[in-house]
C-alpha positions as CSV (number, residue, x, y, z in Angstrom):
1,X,-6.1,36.3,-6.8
2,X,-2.5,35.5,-5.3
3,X,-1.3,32.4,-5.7
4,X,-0.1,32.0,-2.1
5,X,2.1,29.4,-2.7
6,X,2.7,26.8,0.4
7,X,6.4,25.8,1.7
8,X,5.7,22.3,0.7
9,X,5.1,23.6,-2.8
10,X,8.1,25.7,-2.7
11,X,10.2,23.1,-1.3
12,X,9.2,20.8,-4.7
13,X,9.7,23.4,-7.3
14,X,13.7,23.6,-5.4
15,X,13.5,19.8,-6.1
16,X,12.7,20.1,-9.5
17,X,15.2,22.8,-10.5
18,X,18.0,20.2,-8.7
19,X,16.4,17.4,-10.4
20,X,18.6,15.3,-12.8
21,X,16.8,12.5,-14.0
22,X,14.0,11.9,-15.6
23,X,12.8,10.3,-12.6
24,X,13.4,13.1,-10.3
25,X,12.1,15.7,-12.2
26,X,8.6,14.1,-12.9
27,X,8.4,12.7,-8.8
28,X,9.5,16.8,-8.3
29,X,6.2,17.9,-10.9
30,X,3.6,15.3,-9.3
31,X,4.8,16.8,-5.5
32,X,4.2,20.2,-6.7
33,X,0.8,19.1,-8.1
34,X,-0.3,17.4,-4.8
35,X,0.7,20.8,-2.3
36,X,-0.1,23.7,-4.6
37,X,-3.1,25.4,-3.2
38,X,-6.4,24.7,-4.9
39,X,-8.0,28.1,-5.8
40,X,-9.2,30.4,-8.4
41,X,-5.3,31.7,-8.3
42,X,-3.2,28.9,-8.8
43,X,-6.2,27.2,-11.7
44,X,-3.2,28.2,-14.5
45,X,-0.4,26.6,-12.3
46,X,-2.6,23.5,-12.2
47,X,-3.1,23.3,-15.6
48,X,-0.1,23.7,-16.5
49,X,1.6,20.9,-13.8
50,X,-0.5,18.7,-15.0
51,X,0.4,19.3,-18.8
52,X,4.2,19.1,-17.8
53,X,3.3,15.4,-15.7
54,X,1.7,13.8,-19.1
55,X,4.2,14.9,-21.3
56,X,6.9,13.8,-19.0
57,X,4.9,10.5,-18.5
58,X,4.8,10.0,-22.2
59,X,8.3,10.9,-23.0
60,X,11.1,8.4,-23.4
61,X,12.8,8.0,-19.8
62,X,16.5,7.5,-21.4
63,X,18.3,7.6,-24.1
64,X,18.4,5.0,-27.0
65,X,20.0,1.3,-25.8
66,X,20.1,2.5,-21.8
67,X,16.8,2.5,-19.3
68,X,17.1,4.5,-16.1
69,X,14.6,3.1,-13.5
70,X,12.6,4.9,-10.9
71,X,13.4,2.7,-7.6
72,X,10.5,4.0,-5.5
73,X,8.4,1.8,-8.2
74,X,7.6,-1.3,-6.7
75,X,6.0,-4.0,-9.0
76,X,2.9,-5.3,-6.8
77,X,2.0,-8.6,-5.5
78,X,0.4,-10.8,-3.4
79,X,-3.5,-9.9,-2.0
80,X,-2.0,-6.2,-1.6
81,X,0.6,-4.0,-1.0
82,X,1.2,-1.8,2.0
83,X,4.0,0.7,2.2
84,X,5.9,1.0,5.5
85,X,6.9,4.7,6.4
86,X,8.0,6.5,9.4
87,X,11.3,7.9,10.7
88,X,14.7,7.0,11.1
89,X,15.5,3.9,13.4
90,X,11.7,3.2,14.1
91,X,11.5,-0.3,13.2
92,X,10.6,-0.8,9.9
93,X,12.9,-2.8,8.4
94,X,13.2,-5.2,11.3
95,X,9.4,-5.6,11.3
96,X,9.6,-6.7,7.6
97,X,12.4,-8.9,8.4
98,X,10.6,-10.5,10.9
99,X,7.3,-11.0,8.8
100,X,9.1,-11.8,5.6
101,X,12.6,-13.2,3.8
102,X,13.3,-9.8,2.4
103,X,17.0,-8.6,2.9
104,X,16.2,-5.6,5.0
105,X,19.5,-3.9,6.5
106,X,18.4,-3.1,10.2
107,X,21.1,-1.2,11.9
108,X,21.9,1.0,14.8
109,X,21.9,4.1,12.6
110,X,19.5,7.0,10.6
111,X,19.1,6.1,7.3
112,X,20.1,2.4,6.9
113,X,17.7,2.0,4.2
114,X,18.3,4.0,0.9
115,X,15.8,2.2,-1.6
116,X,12.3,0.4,-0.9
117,X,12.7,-3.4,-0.3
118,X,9.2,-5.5,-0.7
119,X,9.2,-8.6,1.4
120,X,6.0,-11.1,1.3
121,X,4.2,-11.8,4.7
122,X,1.5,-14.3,4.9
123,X,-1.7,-14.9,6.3
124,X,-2.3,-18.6,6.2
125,X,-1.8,-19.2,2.4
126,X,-2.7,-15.6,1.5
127,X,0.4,-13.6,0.2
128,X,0.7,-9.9,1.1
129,X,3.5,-7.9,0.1
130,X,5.4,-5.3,2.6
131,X,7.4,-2.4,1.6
132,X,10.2,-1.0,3.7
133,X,10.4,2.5,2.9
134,X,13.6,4.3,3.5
135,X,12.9,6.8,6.5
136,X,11.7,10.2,6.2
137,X,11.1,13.2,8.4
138,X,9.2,16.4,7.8
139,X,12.3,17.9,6.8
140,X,13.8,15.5,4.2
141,X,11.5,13.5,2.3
142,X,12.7,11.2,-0.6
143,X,11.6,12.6,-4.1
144,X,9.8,9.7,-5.4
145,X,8.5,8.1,-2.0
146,X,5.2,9.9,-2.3
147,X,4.1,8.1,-5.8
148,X,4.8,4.9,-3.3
149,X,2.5,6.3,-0.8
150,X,-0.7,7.3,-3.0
151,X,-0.4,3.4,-5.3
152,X,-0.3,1.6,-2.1
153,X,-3.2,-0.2,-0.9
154,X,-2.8,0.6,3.0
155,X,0.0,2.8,4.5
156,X,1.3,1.6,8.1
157,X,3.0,4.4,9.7
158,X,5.4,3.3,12.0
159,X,6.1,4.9,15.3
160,X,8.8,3.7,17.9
161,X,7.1,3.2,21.2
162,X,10.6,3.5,23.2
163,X,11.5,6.6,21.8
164,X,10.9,10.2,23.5
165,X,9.7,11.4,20.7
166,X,7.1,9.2,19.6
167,X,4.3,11.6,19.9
168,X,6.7,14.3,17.3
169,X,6.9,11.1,14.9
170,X,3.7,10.2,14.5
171,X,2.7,13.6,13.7
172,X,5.5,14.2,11.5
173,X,4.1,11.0,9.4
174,X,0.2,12.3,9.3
175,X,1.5,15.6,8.1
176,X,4.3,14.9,5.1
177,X,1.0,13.2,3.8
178,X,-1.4,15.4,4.4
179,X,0.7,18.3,3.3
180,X,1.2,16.3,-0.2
181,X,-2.7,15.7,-0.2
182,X,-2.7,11.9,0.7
183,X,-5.4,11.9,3.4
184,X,-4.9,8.6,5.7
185,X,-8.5,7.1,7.1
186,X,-9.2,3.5,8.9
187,X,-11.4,2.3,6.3
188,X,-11.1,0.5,3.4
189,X,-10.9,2.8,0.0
190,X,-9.8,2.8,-3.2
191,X,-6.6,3.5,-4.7
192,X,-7.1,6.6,-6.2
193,X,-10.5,7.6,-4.1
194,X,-10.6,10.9,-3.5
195,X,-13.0,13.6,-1.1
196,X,-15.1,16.2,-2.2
197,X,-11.9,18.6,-1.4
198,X,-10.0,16.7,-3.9
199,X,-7.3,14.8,-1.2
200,X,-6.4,11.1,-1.8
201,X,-7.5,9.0,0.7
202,X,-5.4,6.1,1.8
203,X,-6.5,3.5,4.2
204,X,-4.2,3.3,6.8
205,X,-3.2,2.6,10.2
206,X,-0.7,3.0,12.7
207,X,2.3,0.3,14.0
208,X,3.7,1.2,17.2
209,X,6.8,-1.4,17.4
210,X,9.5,-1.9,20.1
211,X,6.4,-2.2,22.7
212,X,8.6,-5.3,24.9
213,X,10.5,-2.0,25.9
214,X,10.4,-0.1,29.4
215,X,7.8,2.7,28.5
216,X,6.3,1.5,25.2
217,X,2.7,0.7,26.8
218,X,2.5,4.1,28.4
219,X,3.2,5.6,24.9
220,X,1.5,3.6,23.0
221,X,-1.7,4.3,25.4
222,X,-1.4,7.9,24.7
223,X,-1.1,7.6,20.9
224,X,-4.0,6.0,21.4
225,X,-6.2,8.3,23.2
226,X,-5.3,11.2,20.9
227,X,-5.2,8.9,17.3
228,X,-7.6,5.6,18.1
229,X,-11.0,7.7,17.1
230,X,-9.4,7.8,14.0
231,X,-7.0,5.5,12.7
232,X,-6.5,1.9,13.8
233,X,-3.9,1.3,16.0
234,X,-1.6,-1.9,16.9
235,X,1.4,-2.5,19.2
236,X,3.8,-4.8,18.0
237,X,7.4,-6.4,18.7
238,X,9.7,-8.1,16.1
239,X,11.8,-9.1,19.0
240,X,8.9,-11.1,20.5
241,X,6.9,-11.4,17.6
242,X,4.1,-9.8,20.0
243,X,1.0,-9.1,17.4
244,X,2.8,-10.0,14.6
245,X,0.1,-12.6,13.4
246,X,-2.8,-10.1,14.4
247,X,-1.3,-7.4,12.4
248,X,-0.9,-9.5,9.0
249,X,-4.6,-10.4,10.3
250,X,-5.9,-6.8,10.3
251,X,-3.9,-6.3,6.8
252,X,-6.1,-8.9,5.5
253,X,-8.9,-8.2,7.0
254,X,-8.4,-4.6,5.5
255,X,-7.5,-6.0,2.0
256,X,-11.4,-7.1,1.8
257,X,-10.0,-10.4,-0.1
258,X,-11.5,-13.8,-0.8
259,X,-9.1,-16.7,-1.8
260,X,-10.4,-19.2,-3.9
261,X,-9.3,-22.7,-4.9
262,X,-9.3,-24.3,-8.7
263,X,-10.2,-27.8,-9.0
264,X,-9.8,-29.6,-12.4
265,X,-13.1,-31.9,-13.0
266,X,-12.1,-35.6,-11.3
267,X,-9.2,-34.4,-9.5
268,X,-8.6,-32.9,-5.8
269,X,-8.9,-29.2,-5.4
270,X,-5.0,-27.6,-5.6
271,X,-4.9,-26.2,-2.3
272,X,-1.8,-24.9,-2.3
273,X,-1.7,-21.7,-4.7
274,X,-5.2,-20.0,-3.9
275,X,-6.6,-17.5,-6.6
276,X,-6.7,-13.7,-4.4
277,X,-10.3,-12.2,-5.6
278,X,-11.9,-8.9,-4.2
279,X,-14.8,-9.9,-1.6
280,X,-17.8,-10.1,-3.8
281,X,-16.7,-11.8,-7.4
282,X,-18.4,-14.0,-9.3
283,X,-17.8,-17.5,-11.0
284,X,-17.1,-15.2,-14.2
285,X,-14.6,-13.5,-12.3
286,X,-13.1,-16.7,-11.3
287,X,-12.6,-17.8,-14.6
288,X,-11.1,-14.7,-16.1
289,X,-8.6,-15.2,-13.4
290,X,-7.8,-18.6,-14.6
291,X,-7.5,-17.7,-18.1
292,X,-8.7,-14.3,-20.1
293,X,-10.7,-16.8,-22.5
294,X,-12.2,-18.6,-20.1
295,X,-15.1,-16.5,-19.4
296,X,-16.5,-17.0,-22.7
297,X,-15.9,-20.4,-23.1
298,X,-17.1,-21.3,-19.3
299,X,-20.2,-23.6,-20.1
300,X,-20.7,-24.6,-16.0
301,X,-19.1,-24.8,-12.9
302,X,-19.8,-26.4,-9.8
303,X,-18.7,-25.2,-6.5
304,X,-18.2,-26.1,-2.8
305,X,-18.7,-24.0,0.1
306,X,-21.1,-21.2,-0.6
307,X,-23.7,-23.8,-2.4
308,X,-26.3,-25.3,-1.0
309,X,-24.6,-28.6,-1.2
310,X,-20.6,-29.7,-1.9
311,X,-20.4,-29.4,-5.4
312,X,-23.4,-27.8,-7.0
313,X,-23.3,-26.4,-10.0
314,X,-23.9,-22.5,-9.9
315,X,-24.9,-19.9,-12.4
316,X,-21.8,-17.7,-14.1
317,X,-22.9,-14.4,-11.3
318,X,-22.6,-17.4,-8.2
319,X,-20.9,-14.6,-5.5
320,X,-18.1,-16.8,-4.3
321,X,-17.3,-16.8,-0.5
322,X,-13.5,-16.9,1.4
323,X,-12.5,-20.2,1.2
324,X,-14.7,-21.6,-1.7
325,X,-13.2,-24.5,-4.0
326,X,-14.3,-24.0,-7.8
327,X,-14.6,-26.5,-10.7
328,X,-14.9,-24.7,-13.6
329,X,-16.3,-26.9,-17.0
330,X,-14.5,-25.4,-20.2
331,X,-14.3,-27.2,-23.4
332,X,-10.8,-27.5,-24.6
């Protein structure tokens, strides 16, 4: 059987062959992996990518006593992270500036960003980190930027409302990832969850920004008759700050995140650094948070909020609630 090998593909194999770090090279492999055609024909191919990606992943990145860096790896934090993309001049960077104190460069020009820069929004007291991608288009894609895409936790694609094109951008966005195999949804998935054809999906939504300009609302209404049915959709301004608050809202809504506050036994609860837990953990879960020992050693706790009264004390699987305050008894 032929292999029939897409552009995409073919576009990534160029990238490796120019590749000239480490870096490059193995962002060039995982590409090809995610847009060869999956058939009887291309099985071998497969194989033999994904060979090539462990050995790469295994192998030392630089020489001895110097460290080269991939700089579309992002060290997480916060409740989540959730990758900014879209196309030149849509508004990214000035929409993490606005949310955050990252040192976005928001200029008048294509490309102003060359490297991703993570910035730290809040919701209340709940932390949730932004990446500003550098912009892409169907035709130029960062090597590298991809791997960003499929360890986010939700992907906003960002369209400009005021631009004539906004339509061609949006599109553009939904198919650089779905031509790399990164299928966006509007619900809350996994990382690395995947569909019976084998496609990541990513949770996702899209950001129209700029919508305090002459033209936005009409645009924004027609993205959304063609794209609401599938993805969320929100219009937003970081001129005006319109929707700013309800989109860090939906982001946490989306995370599916509790926060949960320590309290020491006679002492007020420390309300200012909450512990970030995925909905539905446990006192257990609590405590390893605290400390890795601490689940062993936990003899009781005693919790207010989701008990029947202010500071019962709950069994180890107690399924803590948003909010909760938690007094956990460990010997020392």
């Amino acid at each position: 059987m032929p292999a029939n090998l897409s552009p995409e593909y073919k576009r990534a194999d160029e990238q490796y062959r120019q590749a000239k770090t480490h870096e490059e090279k193995l962002a060039a492999l995982e590409e090809m992996l995610a847009t060869i055609p999956k058939h009887k024909g291309t099985e071998h191919m497969q194989a033999d990518l994904k060979r090539r990606i462990a050995k790469m992943r295994e192998a030392p990145t630089a020489k001895a006593g110097a460290r080269s860096r991939d700089i579309f790896h992002v060290e997480r934090g916060g409740a989540g992270q959730v990758v900014l993309l879209g196309f030149p001049n849509c508004g990214k960077s000035a929409l993490v500036g606005a949310l955050s104190n990252a040192r976005v460069s928001v200029t008048d020009y294509p490309f102003g960003t060359h490297a991703p820069v993570p910035g730290m929004a809040f919701h209340e007291d709940v932390p949730i980190q932004l990446v500003d991608m550098p912009p892409m288009t169907p035709e130029a894609v960062p090597p590298g930027m991809m791997g960003a895409c499929r360890s986010a936790d939700i992907l906003a694609i960002v369209v400009d409302l005021a631009a004539p094109d906004a339509l061609e951008q949006l599109d553009g966005c939904l198919n650089v990832l779905t031509n790399r195999g990164i299928w966006p949804i509007g619900r809350r998935v996994g990382r690395d969850e995947r569909d019976a054809e084998g496609r990541q999906l990513k949770t996702a939504l899209v950001l129209g920004t700029k919508d305090d300009l002459p033209g936005a609302p009409d645009t924004f209404a027609t993205l959304r008759e063609l794209y609401g049915d599938r993805l969320p959709m929100l219009s937003v301004s970081a001129t005006t700050r319109h929707n700013l608050d309800a989109f860090v809202s939906h982001l946490f809504t989306t995370l599916d995140v509790i926060r949960v506050y320590c309290k020491q036994p006679g002492k007020p609860p420390d309300l200012g650094a909450p512990f970030i837990l995925p909905r539905g953990s446990s006192v257990v879960d609590m405590a390893r948070a605290v400390h890795r020992e601490f689940p062993e050693k936990l003899k009781y706790a005693c919790v207010w909020g989701s008990a029947k009264f202010d500071g019962q004390q709950v069994p180890r699987d107690h399924v803590l609630r948003d909010r909760d305050i938690v007094e956990l008894h460990v010997p020392s």
